[in-house]
N, CA, C and O atoms as CSV, one atom per row, in Angstrom:
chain,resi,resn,atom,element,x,y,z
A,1,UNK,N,N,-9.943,3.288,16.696
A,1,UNK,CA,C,-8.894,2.888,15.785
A,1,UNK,C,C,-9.367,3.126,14.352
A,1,UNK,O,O,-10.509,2.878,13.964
A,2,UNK,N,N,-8.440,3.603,13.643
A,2,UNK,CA,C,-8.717,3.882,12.038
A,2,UNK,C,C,-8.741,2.543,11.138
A,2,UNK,O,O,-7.902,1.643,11.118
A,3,UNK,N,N,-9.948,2.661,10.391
A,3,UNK,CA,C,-9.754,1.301,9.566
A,3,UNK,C,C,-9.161,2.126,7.909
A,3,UNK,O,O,-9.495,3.269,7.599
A,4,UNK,N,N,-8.459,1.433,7.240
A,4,UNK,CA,C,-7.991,2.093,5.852
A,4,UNK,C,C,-8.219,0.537,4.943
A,4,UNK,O,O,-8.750,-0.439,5.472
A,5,UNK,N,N,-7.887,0.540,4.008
A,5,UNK,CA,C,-8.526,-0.311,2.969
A,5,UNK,C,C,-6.868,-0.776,2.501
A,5,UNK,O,O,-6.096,0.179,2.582
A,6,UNK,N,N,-6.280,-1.969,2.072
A,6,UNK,CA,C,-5.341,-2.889,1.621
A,6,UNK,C,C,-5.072,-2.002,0.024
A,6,UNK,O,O,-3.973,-1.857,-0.510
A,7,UNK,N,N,-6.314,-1.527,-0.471
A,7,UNK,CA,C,-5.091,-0.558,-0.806
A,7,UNK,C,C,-4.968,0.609,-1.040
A,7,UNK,O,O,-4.797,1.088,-2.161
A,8,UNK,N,N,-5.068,1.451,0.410
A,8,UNK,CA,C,-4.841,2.776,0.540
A,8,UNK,C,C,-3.485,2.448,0.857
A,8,UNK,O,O,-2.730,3.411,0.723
A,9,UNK,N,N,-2.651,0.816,1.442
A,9,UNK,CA,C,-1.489,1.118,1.541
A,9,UNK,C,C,-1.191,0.879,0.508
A,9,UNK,O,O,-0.203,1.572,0.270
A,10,UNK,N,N,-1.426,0.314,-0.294
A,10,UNK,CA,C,-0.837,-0.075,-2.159
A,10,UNK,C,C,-0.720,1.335,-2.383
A,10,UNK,O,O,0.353,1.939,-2.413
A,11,UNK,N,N,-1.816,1.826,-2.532
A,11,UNK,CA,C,-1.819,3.653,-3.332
A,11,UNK,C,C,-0.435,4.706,-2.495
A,11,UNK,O,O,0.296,5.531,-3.043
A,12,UNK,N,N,-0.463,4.295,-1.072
A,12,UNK,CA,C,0.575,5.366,-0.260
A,12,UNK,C,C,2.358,4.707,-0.628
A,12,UNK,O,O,3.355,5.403,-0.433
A,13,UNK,N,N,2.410,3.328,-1.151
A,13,UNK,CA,C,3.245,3.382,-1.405
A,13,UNK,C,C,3.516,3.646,-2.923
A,13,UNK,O,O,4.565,4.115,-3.364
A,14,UNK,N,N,2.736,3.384,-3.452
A,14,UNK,CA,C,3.405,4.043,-4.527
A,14,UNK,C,C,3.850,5.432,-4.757
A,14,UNK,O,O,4.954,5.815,-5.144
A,15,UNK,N,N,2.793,6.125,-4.449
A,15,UNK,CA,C,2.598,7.379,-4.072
A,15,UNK,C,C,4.232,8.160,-3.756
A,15,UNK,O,O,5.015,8.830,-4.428
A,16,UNK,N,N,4.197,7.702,-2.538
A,16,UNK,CA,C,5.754,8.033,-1.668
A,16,UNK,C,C,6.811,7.445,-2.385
A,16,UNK,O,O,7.916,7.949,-2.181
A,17,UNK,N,N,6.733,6.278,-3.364
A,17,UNK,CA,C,7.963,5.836,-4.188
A,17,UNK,C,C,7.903,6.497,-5.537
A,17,UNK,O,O,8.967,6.680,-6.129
A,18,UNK,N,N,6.899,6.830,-6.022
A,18,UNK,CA,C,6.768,8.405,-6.764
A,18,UNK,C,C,7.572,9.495,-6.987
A,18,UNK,O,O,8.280,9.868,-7.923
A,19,UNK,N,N,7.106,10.193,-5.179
A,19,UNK,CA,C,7.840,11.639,-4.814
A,19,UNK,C,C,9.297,10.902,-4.583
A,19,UNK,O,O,9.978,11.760,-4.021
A,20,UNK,N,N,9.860,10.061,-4.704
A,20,UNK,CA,C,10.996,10.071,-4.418
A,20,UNK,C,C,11.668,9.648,-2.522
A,20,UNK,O,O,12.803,9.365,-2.139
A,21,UNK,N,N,10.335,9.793,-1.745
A,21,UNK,CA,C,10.235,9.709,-0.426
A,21,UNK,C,C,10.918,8.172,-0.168
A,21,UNK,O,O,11.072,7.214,-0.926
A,22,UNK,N,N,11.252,8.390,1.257
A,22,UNK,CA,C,11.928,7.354,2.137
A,22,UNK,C,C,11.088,6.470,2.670
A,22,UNK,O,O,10.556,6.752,3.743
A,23,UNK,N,N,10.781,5.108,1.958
A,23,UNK,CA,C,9.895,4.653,2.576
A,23,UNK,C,C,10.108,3.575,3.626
A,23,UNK,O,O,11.171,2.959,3.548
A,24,UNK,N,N,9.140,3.208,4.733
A,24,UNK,CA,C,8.840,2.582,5.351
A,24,UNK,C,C,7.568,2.254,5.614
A,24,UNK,O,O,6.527,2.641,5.084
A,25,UNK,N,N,7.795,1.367,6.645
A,25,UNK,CA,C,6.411,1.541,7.540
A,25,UNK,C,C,5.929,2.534,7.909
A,25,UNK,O,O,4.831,3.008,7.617
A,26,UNK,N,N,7.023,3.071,8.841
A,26,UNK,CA,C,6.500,4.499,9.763
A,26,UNK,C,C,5.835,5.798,8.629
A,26,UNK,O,O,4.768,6.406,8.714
A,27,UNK,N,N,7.021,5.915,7.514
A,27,UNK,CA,C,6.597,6.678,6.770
A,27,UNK,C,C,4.932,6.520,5.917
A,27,UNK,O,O,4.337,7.461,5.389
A,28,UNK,N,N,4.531,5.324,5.970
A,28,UNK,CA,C,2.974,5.121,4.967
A,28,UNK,C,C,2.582,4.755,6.333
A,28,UNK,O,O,1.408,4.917,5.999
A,29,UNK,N,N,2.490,4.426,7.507
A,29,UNK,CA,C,1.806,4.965,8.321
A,29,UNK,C,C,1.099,6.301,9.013
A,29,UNK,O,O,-0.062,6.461,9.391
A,30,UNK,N,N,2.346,7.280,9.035
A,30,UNK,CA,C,2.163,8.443,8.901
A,30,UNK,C,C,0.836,9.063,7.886
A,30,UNK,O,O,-0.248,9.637,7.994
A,31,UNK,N,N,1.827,8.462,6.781
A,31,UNK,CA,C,0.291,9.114,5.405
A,31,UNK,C,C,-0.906,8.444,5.607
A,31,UNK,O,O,-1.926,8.974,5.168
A,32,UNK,N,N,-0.977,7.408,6.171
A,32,UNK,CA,C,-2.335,6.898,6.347
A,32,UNK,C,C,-3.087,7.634,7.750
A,32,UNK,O,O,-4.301,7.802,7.860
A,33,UNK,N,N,-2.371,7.902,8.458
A,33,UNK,CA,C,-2.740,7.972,10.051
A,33,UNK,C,C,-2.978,7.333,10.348
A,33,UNK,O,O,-4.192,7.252,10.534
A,34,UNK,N,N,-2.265,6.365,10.663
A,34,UNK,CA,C,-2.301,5.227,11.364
A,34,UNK,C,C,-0.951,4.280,12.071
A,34,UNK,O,O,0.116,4.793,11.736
A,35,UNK,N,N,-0.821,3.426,12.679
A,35,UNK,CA,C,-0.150,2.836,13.265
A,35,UNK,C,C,1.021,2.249,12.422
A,35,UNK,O,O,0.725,2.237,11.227
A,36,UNK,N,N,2.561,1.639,12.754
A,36,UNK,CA,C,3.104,1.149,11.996
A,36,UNK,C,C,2.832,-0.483,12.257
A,36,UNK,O,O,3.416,-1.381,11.651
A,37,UNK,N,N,1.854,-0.658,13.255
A,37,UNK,CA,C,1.878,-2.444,13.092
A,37,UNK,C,C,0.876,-2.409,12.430
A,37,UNK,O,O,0.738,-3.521,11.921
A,38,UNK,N,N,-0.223,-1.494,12.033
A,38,UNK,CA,C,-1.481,-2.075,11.288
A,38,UNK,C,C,-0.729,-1.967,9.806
A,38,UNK,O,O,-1.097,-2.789,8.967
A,39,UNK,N,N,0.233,-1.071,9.452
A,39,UNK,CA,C,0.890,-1.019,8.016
A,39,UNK,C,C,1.577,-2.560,8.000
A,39,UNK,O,O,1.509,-3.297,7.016
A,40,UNK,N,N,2.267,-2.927,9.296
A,40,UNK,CA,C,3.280,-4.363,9.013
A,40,UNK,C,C,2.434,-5.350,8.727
A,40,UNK,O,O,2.853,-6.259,8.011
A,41,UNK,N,N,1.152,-5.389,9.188
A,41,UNK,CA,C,0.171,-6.212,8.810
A,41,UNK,C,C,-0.304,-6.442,7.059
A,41,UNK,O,O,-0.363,-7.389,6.274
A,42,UNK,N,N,-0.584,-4.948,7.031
A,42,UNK,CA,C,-1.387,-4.818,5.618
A,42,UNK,C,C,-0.209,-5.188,4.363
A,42,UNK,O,O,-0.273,-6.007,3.446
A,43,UNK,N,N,0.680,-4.390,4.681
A,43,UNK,CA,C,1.852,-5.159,3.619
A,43,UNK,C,C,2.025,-6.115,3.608
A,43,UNK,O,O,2.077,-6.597,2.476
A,44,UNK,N,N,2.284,-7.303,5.057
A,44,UNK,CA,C,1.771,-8.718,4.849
A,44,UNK,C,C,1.337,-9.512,3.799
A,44,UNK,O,O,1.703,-10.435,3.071
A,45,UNK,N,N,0.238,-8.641,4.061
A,45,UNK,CA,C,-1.208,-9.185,3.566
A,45,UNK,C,C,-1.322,-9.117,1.680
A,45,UNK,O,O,-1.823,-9.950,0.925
A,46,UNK,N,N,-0.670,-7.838,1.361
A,46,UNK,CA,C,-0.378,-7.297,0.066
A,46,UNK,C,C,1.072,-8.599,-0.458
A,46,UNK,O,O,0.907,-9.191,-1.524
A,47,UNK,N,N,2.109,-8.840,0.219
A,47,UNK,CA,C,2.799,-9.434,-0.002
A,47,UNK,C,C,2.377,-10.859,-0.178
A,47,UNK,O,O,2.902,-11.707,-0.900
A,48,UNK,N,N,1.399,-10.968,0.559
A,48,UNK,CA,C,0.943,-13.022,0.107
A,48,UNK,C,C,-0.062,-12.917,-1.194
A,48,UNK,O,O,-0.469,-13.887,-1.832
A,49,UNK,N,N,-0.421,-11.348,-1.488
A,49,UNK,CA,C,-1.267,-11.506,-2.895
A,49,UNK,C,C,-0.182,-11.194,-4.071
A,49,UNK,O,O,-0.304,-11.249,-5.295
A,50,UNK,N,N,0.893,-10.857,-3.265
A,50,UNK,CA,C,1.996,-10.473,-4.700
A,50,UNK,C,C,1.817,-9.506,-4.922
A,50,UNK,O,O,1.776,-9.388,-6.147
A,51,UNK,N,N,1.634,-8.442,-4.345
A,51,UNK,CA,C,1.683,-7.126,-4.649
A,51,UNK,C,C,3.021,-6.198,-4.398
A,51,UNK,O,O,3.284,-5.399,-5.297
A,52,UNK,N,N,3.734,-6.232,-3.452
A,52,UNK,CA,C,4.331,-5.954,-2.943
A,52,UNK,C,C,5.544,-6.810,-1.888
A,52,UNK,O,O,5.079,-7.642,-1.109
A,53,UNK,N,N,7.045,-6.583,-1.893
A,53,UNK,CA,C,7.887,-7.158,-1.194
A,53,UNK,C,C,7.941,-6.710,0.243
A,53,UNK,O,O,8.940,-6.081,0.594
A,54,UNK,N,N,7.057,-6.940,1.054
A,54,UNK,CA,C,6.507,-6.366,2.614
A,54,UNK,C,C,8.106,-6.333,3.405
A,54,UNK,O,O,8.406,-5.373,4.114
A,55,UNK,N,N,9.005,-7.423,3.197
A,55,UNK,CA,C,10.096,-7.340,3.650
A,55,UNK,C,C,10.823,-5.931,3.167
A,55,UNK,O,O,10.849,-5.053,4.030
A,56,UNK,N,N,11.295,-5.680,2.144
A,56,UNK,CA,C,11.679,-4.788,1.193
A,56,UNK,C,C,11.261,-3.511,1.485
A,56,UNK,O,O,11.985,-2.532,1.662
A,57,UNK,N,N,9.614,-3.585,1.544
A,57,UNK,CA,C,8.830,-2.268,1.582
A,57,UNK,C,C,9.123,-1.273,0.073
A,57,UNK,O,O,9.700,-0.204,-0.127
A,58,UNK,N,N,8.377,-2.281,-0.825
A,58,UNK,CA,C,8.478,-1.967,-2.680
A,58,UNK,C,C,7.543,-3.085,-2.689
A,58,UNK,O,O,7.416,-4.161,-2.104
A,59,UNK,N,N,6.682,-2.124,-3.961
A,59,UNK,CA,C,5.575,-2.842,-4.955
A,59,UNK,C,C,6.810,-4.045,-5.746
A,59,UNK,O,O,8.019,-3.957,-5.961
A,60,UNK,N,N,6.080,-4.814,-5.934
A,60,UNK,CA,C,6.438,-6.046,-7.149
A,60,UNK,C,C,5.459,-5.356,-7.849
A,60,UNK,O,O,4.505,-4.657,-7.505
A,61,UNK,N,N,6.113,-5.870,-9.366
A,61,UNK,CA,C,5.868,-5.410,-10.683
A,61,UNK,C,C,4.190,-5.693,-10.717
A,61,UNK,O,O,3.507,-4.740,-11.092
A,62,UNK,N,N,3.619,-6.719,-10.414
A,62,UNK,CA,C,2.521,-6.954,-10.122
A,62,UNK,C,C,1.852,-5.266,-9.971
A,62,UNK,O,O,1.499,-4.546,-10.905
A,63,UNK,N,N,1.822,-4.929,-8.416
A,63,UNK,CA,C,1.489,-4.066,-7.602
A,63,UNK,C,C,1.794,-2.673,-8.129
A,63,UNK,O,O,1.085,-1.705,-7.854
A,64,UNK,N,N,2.949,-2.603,-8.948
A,64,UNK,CA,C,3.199,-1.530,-9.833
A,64,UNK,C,C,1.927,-1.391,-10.638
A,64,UNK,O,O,1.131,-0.482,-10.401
A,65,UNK,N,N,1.733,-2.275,-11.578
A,65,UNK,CA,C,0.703,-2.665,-12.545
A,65,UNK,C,C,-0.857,-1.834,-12.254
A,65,UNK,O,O,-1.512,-0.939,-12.790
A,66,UNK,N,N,-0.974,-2.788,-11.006
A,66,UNK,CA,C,-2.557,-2.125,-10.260
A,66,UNK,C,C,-2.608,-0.656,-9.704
A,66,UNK,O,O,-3.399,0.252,-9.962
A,67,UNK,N,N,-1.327,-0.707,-8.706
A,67,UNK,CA,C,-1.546,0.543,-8.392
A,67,UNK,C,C,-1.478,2.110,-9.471
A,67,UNK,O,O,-1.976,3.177,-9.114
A,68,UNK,N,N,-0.773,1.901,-10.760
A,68,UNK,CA,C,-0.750,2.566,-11.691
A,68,UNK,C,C,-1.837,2.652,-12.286
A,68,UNK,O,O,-2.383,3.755,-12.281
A,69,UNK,N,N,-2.238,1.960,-12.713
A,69,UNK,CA,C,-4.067,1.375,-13.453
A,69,UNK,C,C,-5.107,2.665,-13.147
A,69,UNK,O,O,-5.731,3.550,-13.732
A,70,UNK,N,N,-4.730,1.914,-11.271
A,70,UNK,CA,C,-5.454,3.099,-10.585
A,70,UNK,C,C,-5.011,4.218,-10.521
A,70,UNK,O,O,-5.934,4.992,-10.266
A,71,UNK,N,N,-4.012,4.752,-10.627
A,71,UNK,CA,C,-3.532,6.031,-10.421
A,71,UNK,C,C,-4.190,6.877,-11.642
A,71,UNK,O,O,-4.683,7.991,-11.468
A,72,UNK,N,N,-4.140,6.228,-12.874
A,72,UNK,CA,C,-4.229,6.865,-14.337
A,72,UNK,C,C,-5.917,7.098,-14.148
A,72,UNK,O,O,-6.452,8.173,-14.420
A,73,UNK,N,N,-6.648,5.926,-13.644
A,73,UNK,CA,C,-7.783,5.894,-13.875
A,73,UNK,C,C,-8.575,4.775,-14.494
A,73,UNK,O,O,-9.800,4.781,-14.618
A,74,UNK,N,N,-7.493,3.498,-14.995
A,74,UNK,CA,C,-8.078,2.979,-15.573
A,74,UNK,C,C,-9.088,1.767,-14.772
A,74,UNK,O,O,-9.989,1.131,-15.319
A,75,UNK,N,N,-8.676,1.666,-13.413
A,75,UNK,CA,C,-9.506,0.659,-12.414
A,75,UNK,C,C,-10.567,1.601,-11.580
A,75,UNK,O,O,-10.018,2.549,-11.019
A,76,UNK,N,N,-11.547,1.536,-11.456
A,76,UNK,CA,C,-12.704,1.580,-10.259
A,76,UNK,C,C,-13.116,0.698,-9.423
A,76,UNK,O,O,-14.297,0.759,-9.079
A,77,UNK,N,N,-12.244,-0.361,-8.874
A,77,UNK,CA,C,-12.914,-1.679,-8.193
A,77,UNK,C,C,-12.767,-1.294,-6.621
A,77,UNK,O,O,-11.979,-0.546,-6.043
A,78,UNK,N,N,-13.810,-2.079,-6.173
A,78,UNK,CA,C,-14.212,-2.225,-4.633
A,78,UNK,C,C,-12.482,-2.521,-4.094
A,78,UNK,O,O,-11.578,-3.266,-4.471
A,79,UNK,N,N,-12.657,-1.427,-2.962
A,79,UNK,CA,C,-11.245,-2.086,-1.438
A,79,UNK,C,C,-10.738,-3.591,-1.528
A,79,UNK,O,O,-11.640,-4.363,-1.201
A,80,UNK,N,N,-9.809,-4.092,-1.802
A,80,UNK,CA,C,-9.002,-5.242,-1.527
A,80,UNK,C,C,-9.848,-5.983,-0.614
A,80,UNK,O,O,-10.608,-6.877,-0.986
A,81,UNK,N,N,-9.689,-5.553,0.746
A,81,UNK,CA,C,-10.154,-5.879,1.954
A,81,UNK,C,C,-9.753,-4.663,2.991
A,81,UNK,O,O,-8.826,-3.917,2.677
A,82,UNK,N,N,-10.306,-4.512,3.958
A,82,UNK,CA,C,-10.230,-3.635,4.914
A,82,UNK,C,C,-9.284,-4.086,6.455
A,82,UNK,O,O,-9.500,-5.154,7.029
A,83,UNK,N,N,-8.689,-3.502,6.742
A,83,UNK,CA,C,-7.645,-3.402,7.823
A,83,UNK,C,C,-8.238,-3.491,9.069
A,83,UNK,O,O,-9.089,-2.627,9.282
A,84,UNK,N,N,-8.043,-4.250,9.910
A,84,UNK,CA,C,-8.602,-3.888,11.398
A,84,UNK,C,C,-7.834,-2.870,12.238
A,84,UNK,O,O,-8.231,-2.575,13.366
């Protein structure tokens, strides 16, 4: 089983809400390679830190914030936490 990091799904959704893409689960599962229950999990998980509306499947402004940061360059910090 693939482990991915809490926020390789932060980064894939933004990413895909970016290009304009249809998102879901299935869809940032796909980009991750991985499963859509380990994504229903990790968005969860993103959603009780406020990152993201896991119901919705959209960053909160929060999650906008970070995942942009990182996109530009301005964060280098260690994985959230890691996915089982």
């Amino acid at each position: 089983m693939q482990h991915f990091t809490l926020f390789e799904t932060l980064e894939a959704l933004f990413q895909l809400t970016r290009e304009g893409a249809r998102v879901d689960e299935l869809t940032i599962a796909r980009r991750l390679g991985t499963s859509s229950i380990l994504v229903s999990r990790s968005l969860k998980r993103l959603d009780d830190l406020g990152l993201c509306d896991a119901a919705r499947v959209r960053l909160s402004m929060r999650g906008l914030v970070v995942a942009a940061s990182y996109d530009t360059g301005a964060l280098r910090a260690e994985p959230l936490r890691r996915v089982a």
